[in-house]
C-alpha positions as CSV (number, residue, x, y, z in Angstrom):
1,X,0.0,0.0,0.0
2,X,0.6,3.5,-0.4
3,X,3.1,5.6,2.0
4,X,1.7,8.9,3.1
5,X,3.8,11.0,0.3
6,X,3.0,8.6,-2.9
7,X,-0.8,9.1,-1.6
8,X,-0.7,12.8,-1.0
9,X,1.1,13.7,-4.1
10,X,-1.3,11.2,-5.8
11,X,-4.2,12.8,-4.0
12,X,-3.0,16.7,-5.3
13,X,-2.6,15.4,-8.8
14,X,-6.2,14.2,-8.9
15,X,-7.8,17.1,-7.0
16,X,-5.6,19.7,-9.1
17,X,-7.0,17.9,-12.2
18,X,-10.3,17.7,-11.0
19,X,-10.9,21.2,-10.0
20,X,-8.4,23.5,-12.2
21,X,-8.7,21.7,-15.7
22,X,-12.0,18.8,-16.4
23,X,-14.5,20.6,-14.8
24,X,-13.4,24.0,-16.0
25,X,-13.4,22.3,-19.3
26,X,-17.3,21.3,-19.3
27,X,-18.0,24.3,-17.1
28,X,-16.8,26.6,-19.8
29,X,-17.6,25.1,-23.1
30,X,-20.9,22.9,-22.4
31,X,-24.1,25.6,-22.2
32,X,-25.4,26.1,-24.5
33,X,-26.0,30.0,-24.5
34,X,-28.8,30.2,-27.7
35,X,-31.0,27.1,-27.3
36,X,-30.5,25.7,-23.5
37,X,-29.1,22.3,-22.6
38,X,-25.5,21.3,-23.3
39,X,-23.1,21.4,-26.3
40,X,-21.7,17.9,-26.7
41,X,-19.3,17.9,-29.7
42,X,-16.0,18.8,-29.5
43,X,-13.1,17.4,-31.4
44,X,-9.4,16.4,-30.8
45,X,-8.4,19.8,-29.3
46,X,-11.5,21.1,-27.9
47,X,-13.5,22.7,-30.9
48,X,-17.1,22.8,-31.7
49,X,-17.4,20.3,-34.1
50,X,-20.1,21.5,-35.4
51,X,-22.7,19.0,-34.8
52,X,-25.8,19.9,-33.0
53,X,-27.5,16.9,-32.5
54,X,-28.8,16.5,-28.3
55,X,-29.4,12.8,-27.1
56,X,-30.8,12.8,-24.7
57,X,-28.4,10.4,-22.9
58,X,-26.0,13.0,-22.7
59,X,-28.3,15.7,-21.5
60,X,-29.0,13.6,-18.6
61,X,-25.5,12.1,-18.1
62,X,-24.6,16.2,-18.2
63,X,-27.1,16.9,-16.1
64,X,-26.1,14.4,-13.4
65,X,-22.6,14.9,-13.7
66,X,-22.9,18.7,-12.8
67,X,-25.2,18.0,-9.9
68,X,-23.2,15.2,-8.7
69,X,-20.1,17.8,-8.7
70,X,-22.1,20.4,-7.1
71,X,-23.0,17.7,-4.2
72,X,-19.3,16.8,-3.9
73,X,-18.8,20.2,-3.1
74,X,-17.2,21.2,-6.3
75,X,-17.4,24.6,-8.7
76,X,-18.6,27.2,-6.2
77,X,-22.1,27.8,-7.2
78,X,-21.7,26.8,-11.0
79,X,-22.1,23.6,-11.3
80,X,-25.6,23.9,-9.3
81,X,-26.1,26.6,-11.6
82,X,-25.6,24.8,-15.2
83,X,-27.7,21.2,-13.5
84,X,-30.6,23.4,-13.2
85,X,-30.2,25.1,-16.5
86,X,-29.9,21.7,-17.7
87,X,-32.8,20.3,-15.6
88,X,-35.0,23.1,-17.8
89,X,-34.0,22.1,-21.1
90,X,-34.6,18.4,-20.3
91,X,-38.1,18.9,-18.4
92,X,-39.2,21.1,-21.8
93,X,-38.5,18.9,-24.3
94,X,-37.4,15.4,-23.9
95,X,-40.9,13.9,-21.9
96,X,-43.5,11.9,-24.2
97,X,-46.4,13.7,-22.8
98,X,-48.7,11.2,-25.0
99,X,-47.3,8.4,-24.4
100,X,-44.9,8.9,-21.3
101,X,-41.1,8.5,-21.2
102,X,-38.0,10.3,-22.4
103,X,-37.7,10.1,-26.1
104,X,-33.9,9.5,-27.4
105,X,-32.7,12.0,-29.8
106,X,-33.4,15.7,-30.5
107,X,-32.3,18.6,-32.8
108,X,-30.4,21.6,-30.9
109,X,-33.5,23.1,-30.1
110,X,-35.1,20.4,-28.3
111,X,-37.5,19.0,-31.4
112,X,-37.8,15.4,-31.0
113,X,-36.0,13.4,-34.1
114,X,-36.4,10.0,-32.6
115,X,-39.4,9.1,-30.7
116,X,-38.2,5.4,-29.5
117,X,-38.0,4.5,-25.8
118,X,-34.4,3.2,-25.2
119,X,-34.4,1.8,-21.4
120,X,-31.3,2.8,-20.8
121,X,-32.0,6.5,-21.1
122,X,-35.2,5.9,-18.2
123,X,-33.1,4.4,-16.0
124,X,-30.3,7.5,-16.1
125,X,-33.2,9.8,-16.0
126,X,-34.2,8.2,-12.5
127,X,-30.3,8.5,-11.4
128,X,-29.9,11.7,-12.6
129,X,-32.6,13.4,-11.4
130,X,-32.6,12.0,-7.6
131,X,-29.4,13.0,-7.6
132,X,-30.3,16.7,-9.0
133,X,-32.5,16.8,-6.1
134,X,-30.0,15.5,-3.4
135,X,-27.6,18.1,-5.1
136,X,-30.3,21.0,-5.1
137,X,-33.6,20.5,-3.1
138,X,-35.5,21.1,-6.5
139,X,-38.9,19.2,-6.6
140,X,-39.1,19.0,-9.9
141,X,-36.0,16.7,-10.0
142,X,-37.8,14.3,-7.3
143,X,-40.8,14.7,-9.2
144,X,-39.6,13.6,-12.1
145,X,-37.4,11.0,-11.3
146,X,-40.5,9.5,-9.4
147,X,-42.5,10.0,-12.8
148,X,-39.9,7.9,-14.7
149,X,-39.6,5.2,-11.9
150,X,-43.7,5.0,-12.6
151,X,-43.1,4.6,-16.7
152,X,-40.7,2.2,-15.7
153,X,-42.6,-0.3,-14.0
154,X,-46.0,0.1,-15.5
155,X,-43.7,-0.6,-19.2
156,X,-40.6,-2.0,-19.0
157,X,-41.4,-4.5,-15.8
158,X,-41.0,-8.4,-17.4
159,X,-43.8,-10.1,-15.6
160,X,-43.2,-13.4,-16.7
161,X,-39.6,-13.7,-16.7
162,X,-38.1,-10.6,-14.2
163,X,-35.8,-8.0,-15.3
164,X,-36.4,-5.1,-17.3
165,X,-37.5,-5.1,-21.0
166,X,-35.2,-2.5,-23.2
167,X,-35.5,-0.8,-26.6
168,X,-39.2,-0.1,-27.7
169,X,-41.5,2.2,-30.2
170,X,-42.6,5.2,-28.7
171,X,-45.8,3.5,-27.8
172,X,-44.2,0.8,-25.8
173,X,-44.4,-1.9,-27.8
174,X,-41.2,-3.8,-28.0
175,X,-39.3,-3.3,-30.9
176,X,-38.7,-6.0,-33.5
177,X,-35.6,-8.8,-32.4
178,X,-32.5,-8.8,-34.3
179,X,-30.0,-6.2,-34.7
180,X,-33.0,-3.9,-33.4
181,X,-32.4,-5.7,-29.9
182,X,-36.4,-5.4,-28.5
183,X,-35.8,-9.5,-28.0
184,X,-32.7,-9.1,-25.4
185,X,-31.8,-7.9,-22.0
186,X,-28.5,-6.5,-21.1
187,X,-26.4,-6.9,-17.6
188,X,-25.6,-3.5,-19.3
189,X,-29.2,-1.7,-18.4
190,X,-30.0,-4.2,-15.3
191,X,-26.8,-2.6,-13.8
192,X,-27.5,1.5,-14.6
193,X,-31.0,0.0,-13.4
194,X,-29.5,-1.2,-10.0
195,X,-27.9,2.6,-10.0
196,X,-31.0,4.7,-10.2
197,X,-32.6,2.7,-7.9
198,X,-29.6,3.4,-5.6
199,X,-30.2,7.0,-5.6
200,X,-33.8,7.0,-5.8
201,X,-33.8,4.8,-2.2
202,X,-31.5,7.4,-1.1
203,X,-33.7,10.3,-2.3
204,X,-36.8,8.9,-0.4
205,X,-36.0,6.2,2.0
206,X,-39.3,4.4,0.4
207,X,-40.1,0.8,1.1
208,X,-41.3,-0.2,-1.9
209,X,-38.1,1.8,-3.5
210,X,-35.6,-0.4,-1.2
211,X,-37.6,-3.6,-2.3
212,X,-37.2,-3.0,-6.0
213,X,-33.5,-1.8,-4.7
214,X,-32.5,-5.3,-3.8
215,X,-34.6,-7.1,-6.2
216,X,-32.6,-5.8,-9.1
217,X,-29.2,-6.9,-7.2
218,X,-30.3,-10.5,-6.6
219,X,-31.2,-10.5,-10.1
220,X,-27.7,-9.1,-11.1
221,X,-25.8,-11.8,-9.2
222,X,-28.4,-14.7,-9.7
223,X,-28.6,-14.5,-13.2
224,X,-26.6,-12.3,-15.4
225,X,-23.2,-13.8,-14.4
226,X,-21.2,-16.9,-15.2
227,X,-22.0,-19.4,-13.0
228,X,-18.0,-20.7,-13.0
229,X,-16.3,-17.6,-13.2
230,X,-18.7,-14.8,-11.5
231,X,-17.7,-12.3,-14.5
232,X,-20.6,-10.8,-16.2
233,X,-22.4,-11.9,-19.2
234,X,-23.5,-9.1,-21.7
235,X,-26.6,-10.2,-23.1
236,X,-30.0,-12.9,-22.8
237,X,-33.1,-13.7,-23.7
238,X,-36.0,-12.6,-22.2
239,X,-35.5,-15.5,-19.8
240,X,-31.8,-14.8,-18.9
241,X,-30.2,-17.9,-21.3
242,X,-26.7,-16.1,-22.5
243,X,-26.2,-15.1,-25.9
244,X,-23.7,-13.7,-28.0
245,X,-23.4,-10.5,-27.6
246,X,-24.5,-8.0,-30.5
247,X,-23.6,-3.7,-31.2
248,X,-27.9,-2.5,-31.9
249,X,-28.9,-0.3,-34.6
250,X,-30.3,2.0,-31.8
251,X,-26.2,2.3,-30.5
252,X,-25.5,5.0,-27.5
253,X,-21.9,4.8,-28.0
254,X,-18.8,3.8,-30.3
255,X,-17.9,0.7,-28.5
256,X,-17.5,-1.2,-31.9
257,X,-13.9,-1.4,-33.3
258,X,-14.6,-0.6,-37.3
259,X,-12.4,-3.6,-38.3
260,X,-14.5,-5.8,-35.4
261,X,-17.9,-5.1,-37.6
262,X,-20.9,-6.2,-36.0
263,X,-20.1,-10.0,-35.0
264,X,-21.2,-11.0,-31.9
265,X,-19.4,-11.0,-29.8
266,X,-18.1,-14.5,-27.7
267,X,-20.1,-15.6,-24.5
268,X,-17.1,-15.9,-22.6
269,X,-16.1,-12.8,-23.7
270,X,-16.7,-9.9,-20.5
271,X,-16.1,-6.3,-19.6
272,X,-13.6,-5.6,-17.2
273,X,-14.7,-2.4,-17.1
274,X,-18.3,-3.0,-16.3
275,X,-17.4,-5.4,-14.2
276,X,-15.5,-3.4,-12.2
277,X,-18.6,-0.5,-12.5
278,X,-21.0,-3.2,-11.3
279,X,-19.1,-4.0,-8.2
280,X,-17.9,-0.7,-6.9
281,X,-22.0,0.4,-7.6
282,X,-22.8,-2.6,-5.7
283,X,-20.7,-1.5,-2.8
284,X,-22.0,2.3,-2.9
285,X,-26.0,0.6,-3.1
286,X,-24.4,-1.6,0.3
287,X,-23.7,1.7,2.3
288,X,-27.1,3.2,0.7
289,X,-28.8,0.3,1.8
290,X,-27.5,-0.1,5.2
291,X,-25.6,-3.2,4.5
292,X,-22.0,-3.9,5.6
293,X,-19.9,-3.7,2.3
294,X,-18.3,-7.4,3.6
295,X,-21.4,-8.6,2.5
296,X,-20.1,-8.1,-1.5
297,X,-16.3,-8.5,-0.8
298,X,-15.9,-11.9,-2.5
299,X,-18.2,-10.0,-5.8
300,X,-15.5,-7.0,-5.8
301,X,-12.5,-9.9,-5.6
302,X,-13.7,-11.3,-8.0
303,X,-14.4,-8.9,-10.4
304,X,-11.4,-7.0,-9.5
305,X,-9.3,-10.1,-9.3
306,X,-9.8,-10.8,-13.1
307,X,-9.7,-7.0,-14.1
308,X,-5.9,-6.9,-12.6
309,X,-5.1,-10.7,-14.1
310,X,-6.7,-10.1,-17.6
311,X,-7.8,-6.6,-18.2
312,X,-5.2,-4.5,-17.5
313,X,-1.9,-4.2,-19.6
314,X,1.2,-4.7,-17.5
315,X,3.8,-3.9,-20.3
316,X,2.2,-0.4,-22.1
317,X,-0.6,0.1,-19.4
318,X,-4.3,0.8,-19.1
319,X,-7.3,-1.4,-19.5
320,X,-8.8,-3.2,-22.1
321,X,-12.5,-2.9,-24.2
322,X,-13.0,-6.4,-23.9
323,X,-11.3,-9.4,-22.6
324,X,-11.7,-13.4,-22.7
325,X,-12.6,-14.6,-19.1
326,X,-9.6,-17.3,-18.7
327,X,-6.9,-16.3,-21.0
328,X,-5.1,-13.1,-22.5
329,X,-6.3,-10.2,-24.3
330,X,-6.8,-10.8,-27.8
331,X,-8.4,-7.4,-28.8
332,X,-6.0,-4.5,-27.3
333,X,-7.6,-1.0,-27.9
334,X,-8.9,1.1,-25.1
335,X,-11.5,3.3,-24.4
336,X,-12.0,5.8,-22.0
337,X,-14.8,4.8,-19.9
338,X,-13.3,1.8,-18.8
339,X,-10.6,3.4,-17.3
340,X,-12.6,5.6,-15.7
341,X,-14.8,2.8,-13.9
342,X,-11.3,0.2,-12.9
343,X,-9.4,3.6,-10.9
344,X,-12.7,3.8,-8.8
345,X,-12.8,0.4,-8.2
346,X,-9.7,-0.8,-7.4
347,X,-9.7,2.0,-4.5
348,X,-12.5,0.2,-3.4
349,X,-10.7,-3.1,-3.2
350,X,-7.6,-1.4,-1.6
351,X,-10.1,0.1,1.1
352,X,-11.8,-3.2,1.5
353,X,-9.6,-5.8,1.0
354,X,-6.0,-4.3,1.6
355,X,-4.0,-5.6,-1.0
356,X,-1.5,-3.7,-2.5
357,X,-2.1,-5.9,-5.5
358,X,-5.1,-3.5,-6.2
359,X,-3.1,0.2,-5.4
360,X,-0.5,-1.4,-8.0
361,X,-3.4,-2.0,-10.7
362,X,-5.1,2.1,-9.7
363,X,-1.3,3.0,-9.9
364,X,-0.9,1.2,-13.3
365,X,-4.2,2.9,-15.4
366,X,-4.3,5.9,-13.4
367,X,-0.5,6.9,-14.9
368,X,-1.4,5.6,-18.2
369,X,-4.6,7.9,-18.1
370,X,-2.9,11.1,-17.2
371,X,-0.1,10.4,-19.8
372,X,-2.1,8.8,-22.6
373,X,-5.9,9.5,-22.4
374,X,-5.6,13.2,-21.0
375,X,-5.4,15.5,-23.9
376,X,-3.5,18.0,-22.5
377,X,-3.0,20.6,-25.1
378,X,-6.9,20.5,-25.9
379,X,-8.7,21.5,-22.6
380,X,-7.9,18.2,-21.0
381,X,-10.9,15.9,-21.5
382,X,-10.1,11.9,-22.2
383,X,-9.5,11.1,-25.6
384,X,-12.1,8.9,-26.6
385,X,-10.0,5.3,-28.0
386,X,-6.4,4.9,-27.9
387,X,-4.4,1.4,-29.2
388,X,-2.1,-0.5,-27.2
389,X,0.9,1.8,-27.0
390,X,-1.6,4.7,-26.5
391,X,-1.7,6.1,-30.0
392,X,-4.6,8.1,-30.8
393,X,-7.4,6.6,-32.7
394,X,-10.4,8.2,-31.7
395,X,-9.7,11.7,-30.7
396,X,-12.7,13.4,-30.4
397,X,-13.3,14.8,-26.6
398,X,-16.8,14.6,-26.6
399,X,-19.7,13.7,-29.2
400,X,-23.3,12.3,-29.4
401,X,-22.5,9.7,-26.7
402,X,-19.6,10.9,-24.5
403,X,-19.4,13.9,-22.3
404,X,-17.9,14.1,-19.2
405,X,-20.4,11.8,-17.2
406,X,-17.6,9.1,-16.8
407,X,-14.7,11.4,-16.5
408,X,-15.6,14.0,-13.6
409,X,-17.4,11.0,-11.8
410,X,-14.6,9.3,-11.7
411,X,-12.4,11.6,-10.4
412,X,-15.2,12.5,-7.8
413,X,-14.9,9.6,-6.4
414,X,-11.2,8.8,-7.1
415,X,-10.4,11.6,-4.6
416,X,-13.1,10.3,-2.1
417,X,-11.1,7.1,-2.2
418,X,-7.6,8.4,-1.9
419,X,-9.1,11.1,1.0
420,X,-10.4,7.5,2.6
421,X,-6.9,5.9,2.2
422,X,-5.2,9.1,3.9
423,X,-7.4,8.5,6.4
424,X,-7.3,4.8,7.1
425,X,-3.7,5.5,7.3
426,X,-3.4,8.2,10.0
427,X,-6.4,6.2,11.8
428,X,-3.5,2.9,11.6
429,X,-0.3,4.6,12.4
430,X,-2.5,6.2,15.3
């Protein structure tokens, strides 16, 4: 583990980061000052690209990562400031008021140009919004994330089998199977699922919010892993038998390597970096919940175990897209939001577990972030996909489905962690 003067200059580096460059970056360049909402296109050194397009994923990711930053503590007054101007934008124009539910894709003045109800955007609107109204005391953010927790159940509840039902029309009805995805589930939503339902719980201390709470974990760890590993599995039937995973038409981000194509993907082919997400979310729902976090320490081992054995690079460093679950790395780009996910994570496992294994692994992707994925010279957002070595390949900073959602959360909580460590330490040599 850490002594006190790697942690504290670790500590400044992140804080310094945090505070003088990222969220200066979306602070700055994100309002939009003619139409409301927030600007999410900006190239390899932190233009405008020009595109105007608002999904509404990112005007919900936006608007949770600037009230999330403004509950940390973070941007004197203006990150509270731009959450609520986002909270507007979002509460004008994105709600089906026929048919109920956050449509997915609008123009830059908030017209709807796709109507379809993609799950994972109702479950971010339930996460984002109780947090707004943690960060703010706003009704209209508890109101509305209570008013998408209702569409939720009354449309996306699977009676018969349990779990959530994904992609539909705007009417509800499922859409077709195939590449169009309206026949599968995904660990993917179940798990942003398990997060809203976090923070809603949180927001009202509900019963019935706590019951679905803990419904959706057993779920999780019942039926979406591998029963011999414990890794996740991407994708099911409507009755939870694995299948190969598949990139929708209706995509929400740019996960698929151009020379990959569309193949599905292998079965025993996992995400290090959502499995790494799921666990250290699992942990935060524990502590929401009232439940010791022992109670998932052999989930976060495991998940973390694998990340550190098969997920990260020990010669070039970082983390890989996607991994086998018992054997080396074929595919070696990276992309930023795993990254983000594995440095909160294995902070978790160093607070938890006390290896040193883990504070080698943050210590390993949180140097390759800061001299690879951090474009320095363009306002200092991630770089969306790099190669091995850490080449460039993807260099825009921000576009239809990546803002800073993963980026300032994770350094949020990054220095949460290493302000834990420092403290675990004074509280041992004590």
């Amino acid at each position: 583990m850490p002594d006190e003067a790697e942690l504290g200059a670790i500590l400044k580096r992140a804080h310094s980061y945090l505070t003088e460059v990222l969220l200066p970056f979306w602070i700055e360049k994100s309002p939009d000052p003619e139409f409301g909402g927030f600007l999410t296109h900006f190239d390899h050194v932190g233009k405008p690209t020009g595109e105007t397009t608002k999904t509404f994923l990112m005007q919900i990711r936006m608007l949770y990562t600037m009230a999330s930053a403004h509950r940390a503590g973070y941007g004197d007054g203006r990150c509270g400031d731009l959450a609520r101007r986002g909270a507007d934008f979002i509460l004008d124009h994105y709600w089906d008021r026929e048919h109920d539910g956050w449509i997915w894709i609008a123009d830059a003045q908030g017209n709807a140009t796709c109507w379809d109800k993609v799950g994972y955007g109702q479950c971010f609107a339930v996460y984002a919004f109780s947090e707004y109204f943690l960060a703010t005391g706003d009704e209209r953010g508890k109101e509305a994330a209570l008013r998408t927790y209702d569409a939720i159940c009354r449309h996306m509840i699977d009676l018969r089998h349990g779990g959530f039902i994904e992609l539909f029309h705007r009417n509800w009805t499922p859409l077709p199977g195939g590449k169009s995805g309206g026949d599968r589930k995904s660990l993917d939503v179940h798990m942003h699922m398990m997060e809203a339902f976090t923070s809603l719980y949180e927001m009202t201390g509900t019963p019935s919010h706590r019951r679905r709470l803990t419904e959706v974990i057993d779920l999780i760890l019942s039926r979406m892993r591998h029963p011999e590993t414990g890794l996740g599995l991407a994708q099911f039937t409507y009755d939870f038998t694995p299948l190969p995973a598949i990139n929708f038409e209706m995509t929400w981000g740019r996960d698929a390597d151009p020379q990959e194509g569309r193949a599905a993907k292998p079965i025993d082919q996992t995400s290090p970096g959502h499995n790494v997400e799921f666990a250290w979310l699992l942990l935060h729902a524990a502590d929401v919940l009232g439940v010791p976090r022992e109670t998932y320490a052999d989930v976060l081992r495991t998940m973390c175990n694998h990340c550190v054995a098969f997920g990260i690079d020990h010669e070039y460093g970082g983390v890989y897209a996607d991994v086998p679950m018992d054997r080396p790395a074929e595919l070696t780009q990276k992309q930023f939001w795993q990254q983000a996910e594995v440095l909160i994570a294995m902070l978790d496992a160093c607070l938890l577990l006390g290896d040193a294994t883990y504070w080698n692994a943050f210590g390993n992707v949180f140097d390759f972030v800061f001299q690879k994925f951090v474009a320095r010279d363009a306002g200092g957002e991630w770089y969306e996909r790099l190669d091995r070595e850490g080449n460039v390949l993807d260099g825009d900073l921000a576009h239809s489905w990546k803002i800073g959602y993963h980026t300032v959360r994770s350094m949020v909580q990054t220095v949460k962690r290493l302000n834990a460590l420092a403290a675990q330490g004074l509280k041992a040599a004590r």
